[in-house]
C-alpha positions in Angstrom: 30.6 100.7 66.8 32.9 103.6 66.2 30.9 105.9 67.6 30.8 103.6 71.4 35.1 103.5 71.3 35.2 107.2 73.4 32.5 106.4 75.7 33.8 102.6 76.4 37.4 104.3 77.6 35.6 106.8 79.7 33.8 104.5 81.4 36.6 102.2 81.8 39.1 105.1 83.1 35.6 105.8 85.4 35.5 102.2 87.0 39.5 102.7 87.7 38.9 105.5 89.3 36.6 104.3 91.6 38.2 100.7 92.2 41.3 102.7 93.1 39.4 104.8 95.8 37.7 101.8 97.2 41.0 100.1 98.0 42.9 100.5 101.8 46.4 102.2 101.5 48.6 100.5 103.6 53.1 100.7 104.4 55.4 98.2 106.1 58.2 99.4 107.8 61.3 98.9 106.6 63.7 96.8 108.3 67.3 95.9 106.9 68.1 92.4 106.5 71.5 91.9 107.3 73.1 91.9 110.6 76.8 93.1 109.7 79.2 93.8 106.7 82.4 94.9 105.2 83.5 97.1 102.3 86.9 96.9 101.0 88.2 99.4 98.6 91.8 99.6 97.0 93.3 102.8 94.9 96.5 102.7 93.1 98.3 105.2 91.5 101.6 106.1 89.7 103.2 109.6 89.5 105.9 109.7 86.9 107.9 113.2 86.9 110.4 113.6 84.4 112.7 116.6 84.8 115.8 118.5 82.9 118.3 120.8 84.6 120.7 122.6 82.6 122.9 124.6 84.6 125.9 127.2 82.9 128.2 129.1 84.9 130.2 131.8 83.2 133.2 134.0 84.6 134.2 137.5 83.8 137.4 137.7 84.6 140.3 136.4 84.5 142.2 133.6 86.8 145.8 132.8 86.9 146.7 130.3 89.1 150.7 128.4 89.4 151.9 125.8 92.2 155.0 123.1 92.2 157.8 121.6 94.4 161.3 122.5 93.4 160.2 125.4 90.9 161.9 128.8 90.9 158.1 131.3 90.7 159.1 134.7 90.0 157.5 137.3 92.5 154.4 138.3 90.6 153.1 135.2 88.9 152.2 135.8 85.7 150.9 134.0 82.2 154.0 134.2 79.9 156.7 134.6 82.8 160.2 132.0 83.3 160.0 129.5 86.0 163.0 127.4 86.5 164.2 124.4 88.7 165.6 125.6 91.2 167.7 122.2 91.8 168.6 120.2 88.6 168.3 116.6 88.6 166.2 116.6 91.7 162.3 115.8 91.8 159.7 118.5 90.7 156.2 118.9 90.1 155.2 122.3 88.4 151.1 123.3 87.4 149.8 125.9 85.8 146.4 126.9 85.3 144.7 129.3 83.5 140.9 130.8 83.4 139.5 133.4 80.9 136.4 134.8 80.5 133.2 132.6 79.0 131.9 129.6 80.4 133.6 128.1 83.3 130.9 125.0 84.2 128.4 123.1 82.7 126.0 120.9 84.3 123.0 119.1 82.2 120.7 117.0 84.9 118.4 114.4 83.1 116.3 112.3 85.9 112.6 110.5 86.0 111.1 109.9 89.1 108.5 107.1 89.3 106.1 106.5 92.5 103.6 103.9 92.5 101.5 104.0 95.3 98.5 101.5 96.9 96.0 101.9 99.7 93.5 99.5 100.9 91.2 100.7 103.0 88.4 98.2 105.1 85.1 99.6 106.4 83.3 97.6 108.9 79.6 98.0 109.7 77.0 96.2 112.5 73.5 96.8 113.2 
């Protein structure tokens, strides 16, 4: 019985064969089934930036600068000089500023942006 196995599946694959050949081949056409449609689609998204600005001005020189109502300021301004009333007892207002070299501004900028954005979109399709 063992030795009939190989010849039973060659004359089965055999009869296949020839059952296939036998057969008409035949194709429908294809035709869609719907009439009309819609797709809808929706994207979000966020966009986070996070940003840090440090800003240092510096200054090289020197600045001198000395204003006031009712103030006696000698001819050449100067850090150190004598500056008077010029009218006791009356009103006055005297300012005096000065500048050296080194670092004359500082600016530190710490911000987050956030965007959050959506789009919907809507296809629509007929036949």
């Amino acid at each position: 019985m063992r030795d009939d196995l190989p010849l039973a599946v060659l004359l089965g694959a055999l009869l296949g064969v020839c059952h296939g050949l036998t057969q008409p081949a035949s194709a429908n056409t294809v035709v869609p089934n719907f009439t009309r449609g819609t797709i809808t689609a929706t994207t979000e998204s966020t966009t986070r930036i996070v940003e840090t600005i440090r800003q240092i001005e510096y200054t090289t020189g020197e600045s001198y600068t000395v204003t006031g109502t009712n103030i006696n300021i000698p001819g050449v301004p100067q850090r150190g000089a004598n500056y008077s009333i010029m009218t006791p007892g009356a009103p006055f207002q005297f300012s005096e500023t000065y500048l050296g070299p080194g670092v004359a501004k500082e600016t530190w900028i710490d911000r987050t942006t956030e965007t959050e954005s959506v789009t919907n979109s809507v296809s629509v399709f007929t036949q």
